[in-house]
PyMOL commands that place a pseudoatom at each C-alpha (Angstrom):
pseudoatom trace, name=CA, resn=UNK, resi=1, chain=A, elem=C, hetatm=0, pos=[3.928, 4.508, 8.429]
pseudoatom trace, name=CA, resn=UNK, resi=2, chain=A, elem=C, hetatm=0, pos=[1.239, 3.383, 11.469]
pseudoatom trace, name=CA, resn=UNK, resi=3, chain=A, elem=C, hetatm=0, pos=[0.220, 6.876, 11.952]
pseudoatom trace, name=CA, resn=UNK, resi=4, chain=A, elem=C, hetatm=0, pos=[-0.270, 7.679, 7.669]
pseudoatom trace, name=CA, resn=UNK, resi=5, chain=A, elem=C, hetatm=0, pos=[-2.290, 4.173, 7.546]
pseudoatom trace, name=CA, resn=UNK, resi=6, chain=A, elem=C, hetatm=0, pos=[-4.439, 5.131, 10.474]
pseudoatom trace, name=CA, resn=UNK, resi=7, chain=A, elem=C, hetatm=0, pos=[-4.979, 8.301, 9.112]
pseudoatom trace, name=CA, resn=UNK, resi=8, chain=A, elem=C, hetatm=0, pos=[-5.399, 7.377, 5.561]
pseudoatom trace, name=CA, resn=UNK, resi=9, chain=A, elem=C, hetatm=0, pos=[-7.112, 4.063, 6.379]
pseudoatom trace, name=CA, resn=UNK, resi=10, chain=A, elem=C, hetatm=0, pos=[-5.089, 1.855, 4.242]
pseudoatom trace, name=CA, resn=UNK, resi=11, chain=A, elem=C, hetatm=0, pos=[-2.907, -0.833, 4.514]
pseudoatom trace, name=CA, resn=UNK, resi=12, chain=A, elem=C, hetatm=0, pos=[0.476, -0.387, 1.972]
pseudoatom trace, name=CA, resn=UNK, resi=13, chain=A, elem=C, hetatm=0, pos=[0.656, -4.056, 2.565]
pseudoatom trace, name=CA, resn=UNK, resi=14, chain=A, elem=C, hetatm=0, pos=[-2.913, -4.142, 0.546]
pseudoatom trace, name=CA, resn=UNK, resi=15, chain=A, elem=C, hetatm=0, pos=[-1.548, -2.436, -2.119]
pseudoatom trace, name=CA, resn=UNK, resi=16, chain=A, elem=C, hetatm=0, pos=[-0.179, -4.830, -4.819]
pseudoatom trace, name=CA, resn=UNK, resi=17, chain=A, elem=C, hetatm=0, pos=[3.212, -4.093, -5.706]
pseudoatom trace, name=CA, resn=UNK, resi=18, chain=A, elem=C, hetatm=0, pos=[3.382, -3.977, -9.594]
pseudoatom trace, name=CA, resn=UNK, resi=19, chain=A, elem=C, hetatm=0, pos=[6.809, -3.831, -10.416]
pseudoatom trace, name=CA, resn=UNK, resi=20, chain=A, elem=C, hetatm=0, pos=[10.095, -1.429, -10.191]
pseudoatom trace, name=CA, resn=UNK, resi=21, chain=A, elem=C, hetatm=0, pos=[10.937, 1.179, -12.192]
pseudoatom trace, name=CA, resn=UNK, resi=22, chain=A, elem=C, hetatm=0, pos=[15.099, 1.652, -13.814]
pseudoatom trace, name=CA, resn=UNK, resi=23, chain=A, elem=C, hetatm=0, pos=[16.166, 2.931, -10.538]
pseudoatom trace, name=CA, resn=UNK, resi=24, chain=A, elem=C, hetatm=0, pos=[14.954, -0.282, -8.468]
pseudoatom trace, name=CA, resn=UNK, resi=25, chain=A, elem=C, hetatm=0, pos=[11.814, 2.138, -6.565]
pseudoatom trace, name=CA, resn=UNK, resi=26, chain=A, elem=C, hetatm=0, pos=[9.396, -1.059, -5.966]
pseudoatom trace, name=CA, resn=UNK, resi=27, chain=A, elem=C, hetatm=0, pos=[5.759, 0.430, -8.039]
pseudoatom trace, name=CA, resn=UNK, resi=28, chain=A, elem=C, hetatm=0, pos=[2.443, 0.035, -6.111]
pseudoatom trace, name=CA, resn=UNK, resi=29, chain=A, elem=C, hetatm=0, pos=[-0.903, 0.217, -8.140]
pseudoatom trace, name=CA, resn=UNK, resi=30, chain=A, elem=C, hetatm=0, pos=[-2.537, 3.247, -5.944]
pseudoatom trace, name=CA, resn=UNK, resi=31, chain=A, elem=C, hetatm=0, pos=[-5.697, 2.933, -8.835]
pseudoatom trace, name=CA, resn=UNK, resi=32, chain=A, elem=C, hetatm=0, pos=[-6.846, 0.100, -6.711]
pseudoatom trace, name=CA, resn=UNK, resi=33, chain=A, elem=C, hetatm=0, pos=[-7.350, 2.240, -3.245]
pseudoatom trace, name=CA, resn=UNK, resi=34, chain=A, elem=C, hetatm=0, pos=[-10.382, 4.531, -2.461]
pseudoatom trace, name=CA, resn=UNK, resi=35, chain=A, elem=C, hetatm=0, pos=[-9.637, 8.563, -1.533]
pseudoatom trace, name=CA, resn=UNK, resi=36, chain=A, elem=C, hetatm=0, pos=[-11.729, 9.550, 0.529]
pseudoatom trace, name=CA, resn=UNK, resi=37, chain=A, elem=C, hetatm=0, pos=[-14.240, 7.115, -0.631]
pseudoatom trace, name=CA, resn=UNK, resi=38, chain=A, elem=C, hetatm=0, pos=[-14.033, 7.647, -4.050]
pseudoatom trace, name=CA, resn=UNK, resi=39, chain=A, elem=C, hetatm=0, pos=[-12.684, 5.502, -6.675]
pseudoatom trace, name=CA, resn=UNK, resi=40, chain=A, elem=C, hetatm=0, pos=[-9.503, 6.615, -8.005]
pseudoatom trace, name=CA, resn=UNK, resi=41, chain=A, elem=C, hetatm=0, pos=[-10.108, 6.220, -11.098]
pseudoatom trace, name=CA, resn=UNK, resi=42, chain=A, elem=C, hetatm=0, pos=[-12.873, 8.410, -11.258]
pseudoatom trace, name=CA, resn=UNK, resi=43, chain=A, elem=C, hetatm=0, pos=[-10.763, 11.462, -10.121]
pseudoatom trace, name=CA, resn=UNK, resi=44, chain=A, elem=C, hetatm=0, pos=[-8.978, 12.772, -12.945]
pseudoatom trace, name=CA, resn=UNK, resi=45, chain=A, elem=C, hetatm=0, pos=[-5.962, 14.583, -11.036]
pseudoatom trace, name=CA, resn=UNK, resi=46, chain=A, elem=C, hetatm=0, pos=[-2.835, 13.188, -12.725]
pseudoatom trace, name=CA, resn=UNK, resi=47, chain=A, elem=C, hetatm=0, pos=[-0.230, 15.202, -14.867]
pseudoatom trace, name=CA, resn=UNK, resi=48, chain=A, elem=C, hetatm=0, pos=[-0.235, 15.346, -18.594]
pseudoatom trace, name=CA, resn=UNK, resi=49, chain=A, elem=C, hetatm=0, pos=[2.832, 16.459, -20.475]
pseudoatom trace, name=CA, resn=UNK, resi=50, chain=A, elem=C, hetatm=0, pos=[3.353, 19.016, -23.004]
pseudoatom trace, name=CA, resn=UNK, resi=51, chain=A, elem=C, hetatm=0, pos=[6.157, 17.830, -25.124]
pseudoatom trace, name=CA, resn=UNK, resi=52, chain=A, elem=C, hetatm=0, pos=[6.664, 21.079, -26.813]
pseudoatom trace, name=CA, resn=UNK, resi=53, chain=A, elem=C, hetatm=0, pos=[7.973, 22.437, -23.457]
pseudoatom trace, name=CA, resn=UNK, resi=54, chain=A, elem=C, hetatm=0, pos=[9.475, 19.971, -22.382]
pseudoatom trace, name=CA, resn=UNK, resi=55, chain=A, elem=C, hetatm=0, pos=[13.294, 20.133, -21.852]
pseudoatom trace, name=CA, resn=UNK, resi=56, chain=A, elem=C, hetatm=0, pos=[13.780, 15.917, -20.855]
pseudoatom trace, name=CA, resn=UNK, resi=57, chain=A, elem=C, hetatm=0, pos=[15.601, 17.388, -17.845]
pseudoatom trace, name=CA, resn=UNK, resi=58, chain=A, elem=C, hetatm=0, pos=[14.307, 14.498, -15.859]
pseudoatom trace, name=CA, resn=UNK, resi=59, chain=A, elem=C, hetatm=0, pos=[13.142, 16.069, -12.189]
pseudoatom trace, name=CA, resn=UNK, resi=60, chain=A, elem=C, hetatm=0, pos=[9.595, 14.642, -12.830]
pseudoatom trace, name=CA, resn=UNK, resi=61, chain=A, elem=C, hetatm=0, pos=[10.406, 11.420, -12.740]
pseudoatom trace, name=CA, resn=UNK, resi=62, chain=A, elem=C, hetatm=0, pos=[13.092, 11.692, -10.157]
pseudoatom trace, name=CA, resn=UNK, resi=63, chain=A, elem=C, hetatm=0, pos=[11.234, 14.100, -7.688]
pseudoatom trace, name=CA, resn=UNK, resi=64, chain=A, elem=C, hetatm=0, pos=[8.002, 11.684, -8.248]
pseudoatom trace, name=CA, resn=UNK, resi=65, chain=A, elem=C, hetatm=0, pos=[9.586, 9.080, -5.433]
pseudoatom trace, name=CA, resn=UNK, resi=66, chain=A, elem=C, hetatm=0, pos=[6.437, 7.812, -3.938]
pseudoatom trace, name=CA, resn=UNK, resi=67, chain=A, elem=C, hetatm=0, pos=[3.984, 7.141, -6.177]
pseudoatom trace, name=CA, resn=UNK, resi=68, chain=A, elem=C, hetatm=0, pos=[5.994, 6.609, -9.110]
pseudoatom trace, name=CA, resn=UNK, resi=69, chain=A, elem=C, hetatm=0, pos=[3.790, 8.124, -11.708]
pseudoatom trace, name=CA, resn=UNK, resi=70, chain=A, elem=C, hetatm=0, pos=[6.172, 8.823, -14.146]
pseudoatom trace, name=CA, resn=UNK, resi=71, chain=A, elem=C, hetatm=0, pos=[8.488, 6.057, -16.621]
pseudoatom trace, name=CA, resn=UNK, resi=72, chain=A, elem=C, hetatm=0, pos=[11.374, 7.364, -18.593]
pseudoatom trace, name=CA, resn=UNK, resi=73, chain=A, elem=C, hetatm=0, pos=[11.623, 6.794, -22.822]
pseudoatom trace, name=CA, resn=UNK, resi=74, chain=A, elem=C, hetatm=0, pos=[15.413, 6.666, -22.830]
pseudoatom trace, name=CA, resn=UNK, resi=75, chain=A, elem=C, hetatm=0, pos=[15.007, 6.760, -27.118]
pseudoatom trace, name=CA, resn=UNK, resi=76, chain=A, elem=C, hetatm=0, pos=[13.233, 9.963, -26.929]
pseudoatom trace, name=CA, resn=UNK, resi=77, chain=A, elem=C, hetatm=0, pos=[15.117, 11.285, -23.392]
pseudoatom trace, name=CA, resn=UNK, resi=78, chain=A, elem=C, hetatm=0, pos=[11.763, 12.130, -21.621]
pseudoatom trace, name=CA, resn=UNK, resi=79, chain=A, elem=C, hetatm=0, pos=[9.150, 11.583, -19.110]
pseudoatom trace, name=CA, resn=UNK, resi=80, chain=A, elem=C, hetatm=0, pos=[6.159, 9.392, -19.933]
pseudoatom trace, name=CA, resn=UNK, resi=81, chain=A, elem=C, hetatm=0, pos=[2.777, 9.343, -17.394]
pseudoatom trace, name=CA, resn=UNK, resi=82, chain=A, elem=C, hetatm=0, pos=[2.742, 5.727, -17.425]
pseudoatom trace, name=CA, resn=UNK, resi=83, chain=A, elem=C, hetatm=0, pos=[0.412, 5.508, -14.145]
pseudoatom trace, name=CA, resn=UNK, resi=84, chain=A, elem=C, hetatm=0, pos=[-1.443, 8.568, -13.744]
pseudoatom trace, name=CA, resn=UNK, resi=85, chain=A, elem=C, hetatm=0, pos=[-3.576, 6.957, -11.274]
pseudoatom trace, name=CA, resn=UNK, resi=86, chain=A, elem=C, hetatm=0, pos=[-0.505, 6.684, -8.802]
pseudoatom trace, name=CA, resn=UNK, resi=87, chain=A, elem=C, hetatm=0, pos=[-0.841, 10.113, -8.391]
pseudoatom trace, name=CA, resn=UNK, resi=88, chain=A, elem=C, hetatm=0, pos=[-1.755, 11.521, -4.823]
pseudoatom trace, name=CA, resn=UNK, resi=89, chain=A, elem=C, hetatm=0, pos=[-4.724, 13.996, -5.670]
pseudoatom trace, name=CA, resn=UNK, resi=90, chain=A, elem=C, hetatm=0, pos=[-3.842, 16.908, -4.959]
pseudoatom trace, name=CA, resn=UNK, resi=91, chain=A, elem=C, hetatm=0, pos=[0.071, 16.526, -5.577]
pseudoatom trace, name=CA, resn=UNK, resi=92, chain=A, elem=C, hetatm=0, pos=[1.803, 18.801, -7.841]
pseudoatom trace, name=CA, resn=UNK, resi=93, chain=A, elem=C, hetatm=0, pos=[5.292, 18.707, -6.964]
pseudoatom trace, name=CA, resn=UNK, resi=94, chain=A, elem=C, hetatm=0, pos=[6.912, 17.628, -10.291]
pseudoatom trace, name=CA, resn=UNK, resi=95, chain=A, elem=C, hetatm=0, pos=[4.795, 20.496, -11.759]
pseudoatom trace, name=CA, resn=UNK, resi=96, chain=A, elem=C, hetatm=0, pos=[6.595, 22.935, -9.423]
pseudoatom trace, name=CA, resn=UNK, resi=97, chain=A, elem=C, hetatm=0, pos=[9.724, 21.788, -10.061]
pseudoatom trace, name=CA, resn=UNK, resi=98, chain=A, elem=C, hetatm=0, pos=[9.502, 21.824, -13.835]
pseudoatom trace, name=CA, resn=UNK, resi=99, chain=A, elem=C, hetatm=0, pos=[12.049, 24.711, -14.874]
pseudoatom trace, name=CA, resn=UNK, resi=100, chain=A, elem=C, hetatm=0, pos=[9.721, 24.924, -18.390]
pseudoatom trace, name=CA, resn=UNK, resi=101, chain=A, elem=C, hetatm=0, pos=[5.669, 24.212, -17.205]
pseudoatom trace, name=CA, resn=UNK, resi=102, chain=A, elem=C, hetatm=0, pos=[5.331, 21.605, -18.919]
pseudoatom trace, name=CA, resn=UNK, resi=103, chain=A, elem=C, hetatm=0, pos=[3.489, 19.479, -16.565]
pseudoatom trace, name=CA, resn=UNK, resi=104, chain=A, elem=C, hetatm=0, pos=[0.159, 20.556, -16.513]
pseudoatom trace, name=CA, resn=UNK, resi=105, chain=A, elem=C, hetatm=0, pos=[-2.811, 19.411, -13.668]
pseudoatom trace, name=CA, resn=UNK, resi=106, chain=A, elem=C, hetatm=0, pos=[-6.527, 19.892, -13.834]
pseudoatom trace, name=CA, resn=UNK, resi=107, chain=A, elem=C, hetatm=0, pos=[-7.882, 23.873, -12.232]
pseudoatom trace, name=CA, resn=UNK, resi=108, chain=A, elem=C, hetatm=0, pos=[-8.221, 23.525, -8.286]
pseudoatom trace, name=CA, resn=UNK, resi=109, chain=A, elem=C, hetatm=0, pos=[-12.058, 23.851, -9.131]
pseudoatom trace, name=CA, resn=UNK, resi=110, chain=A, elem=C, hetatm=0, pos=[-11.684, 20.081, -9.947]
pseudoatom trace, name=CA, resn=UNK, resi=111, chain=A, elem=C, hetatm=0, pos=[-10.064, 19.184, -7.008]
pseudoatom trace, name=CA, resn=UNK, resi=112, chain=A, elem=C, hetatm=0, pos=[-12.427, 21.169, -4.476]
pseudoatom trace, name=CA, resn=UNK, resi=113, chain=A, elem=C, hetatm=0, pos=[-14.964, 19.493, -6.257]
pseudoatom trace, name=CA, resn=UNK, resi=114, chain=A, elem=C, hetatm=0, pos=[-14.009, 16.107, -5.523]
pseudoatom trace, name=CA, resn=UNK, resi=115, chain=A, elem=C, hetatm=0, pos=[-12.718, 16.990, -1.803]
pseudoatom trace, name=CA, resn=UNK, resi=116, chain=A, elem=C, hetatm=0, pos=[-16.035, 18.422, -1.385]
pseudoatom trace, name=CA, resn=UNK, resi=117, chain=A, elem=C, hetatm=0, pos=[-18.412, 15.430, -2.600]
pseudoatom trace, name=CA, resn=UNK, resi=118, chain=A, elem=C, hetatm=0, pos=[-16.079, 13.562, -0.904]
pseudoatom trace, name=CA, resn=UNK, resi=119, chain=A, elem=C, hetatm=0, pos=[-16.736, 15.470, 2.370]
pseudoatom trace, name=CA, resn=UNK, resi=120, chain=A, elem=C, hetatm=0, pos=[-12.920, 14.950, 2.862]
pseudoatom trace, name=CA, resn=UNK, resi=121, chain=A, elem=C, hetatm=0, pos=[-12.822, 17.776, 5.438]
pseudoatom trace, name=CA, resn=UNK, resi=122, chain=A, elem=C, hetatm=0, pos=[-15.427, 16.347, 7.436]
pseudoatom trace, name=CA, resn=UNK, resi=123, chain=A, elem=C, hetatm=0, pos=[-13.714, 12.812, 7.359]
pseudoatom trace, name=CA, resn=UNK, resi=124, chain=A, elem=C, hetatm=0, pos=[-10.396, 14.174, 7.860]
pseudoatom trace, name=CA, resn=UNK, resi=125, chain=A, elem=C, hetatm=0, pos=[-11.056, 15.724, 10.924]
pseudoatom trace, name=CA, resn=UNK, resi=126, chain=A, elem=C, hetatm=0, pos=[-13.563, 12.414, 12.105]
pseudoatom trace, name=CA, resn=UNK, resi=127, chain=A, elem=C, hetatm=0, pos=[-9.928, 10.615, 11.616]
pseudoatom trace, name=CA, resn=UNK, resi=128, chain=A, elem=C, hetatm=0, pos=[-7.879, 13.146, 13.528]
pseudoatom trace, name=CA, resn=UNK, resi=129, chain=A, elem=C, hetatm=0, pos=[-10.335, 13.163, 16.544]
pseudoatom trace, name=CA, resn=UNK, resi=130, chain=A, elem=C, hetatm=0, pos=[-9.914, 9.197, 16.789]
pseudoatom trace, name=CA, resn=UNK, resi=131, chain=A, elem=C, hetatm=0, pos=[-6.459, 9.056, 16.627]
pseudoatom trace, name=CA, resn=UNK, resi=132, chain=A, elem=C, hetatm=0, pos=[-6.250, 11.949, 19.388]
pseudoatom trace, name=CA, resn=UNK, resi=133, chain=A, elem=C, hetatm=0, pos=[-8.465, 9.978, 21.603]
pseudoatom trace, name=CA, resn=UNK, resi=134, chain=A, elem=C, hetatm=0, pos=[-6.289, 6.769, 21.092]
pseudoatom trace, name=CA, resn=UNK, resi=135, chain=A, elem=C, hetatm=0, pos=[-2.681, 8.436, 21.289]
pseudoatom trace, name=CA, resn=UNK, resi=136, chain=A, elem=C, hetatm=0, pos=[-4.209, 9.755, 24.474]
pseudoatom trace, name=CA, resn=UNK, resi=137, chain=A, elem=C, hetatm=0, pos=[-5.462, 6.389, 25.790]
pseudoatom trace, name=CA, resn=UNK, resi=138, chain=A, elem=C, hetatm=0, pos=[-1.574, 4.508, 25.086]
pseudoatom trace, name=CA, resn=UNK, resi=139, chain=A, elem=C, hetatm=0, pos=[0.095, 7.631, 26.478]
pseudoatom trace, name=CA, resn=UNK, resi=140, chain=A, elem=C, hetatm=0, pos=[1.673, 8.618, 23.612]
pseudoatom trace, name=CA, resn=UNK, resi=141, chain=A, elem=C, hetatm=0, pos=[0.221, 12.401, 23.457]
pseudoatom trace, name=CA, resn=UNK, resi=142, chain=A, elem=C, hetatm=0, pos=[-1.119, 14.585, 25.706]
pseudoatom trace, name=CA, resn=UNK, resi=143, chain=A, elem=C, hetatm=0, pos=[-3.954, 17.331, 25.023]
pseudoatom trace, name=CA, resn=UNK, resi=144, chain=A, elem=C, hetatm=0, pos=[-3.908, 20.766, 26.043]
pseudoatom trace, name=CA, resn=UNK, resi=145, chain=A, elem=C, hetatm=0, pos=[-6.912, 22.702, 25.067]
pseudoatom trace, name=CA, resn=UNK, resi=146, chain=A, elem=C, hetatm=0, pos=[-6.011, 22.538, 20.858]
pseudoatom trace, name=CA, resn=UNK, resi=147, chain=A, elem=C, hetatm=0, pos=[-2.710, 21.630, 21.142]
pseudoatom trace, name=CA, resn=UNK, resi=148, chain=A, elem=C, hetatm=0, pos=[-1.397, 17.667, 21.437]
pseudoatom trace, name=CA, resn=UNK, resi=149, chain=A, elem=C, hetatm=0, pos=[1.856, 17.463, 22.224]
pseudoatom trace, name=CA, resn=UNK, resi=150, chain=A, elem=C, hetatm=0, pos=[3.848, 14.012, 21.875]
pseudoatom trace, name=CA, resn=UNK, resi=151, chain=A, elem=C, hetatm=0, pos=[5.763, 12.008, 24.566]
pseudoatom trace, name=CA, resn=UNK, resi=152, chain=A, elem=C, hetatm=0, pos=[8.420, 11.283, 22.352]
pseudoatom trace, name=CA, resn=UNK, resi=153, chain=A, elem=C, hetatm=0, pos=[11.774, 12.200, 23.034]
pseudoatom trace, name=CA, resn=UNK, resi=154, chain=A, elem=C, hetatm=0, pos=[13.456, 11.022, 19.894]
for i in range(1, 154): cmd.bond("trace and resi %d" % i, "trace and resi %d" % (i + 1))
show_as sticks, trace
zoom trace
């Protein structure tokens, strides 16, 4: 997606496709890009399983689409974190959808931490400012006052 990439700053064509997982979802190693500036791998937001809970119903790995976090162990019918790197900081959905909490994420306190020594909000809204000015310039939005409107009719 132009927009995400510009946005984001990355290029999914610089992100190394790994594999795919049993239902044919091509895996990218997301360790290997930056958020925000800081190395993935030093930003422990990824889901950890408690077993006890779990039911093996299956929605983690399925509702996990993107990143593809998540392998299944058909022998013991459940989810395994096979690259918890992958995950998008900040994500939680297969946590929300878990019908027994048994996908567990660090506190937000860790998360604000790292968005704020990452100065996320300050970049984020650095990014949004340049892409306003250069939808502007190719005519593809318009500004009025705080509001940009697109010129697409689709």
């Amino acid at each position: 997606m132009k927009l995400f990439s510009f946005v984001r700053g990355d290029n999914m064509s610089e992100i190394p496709i790994i594999g795919e997982d049993i239902l044919g979802r091509k895996i990218r190693d997301y360790s290997k890009i930056k958020w925000w500036g800081i190395d993935r791998k030093e930003i422990p937001w990824y889901p950890q399983i408690d077993y006890e809970r779990c039911i093996g119903c299956g929605l983690c790995f399925m509702t996990c689409g993107g990143r593809i976090v998540y392998d299944w162990d058909f022998e013991k019918m459940r989810p395994v974190v096979a690259r918890p790197y992958n995950c998008m900081v900040g994500c939680d959905t297969c946590a929300k959808m878990c019908p027994r909490d048994a996908i567990i994420f660090p506190h937000i306190g860790v998360l604000r931490k790292y968005r704020d020594e990452a100065l996320a909000v300050t970049k984020s809204r650095k990014k949004l400012e340049e892409l306003r000015k250069k939808l502007e310039k190719e005519g593809k939005v318009k500004s009025t006052g705080r509001h940009i409107f697109s010129n697409n009719k689709g």
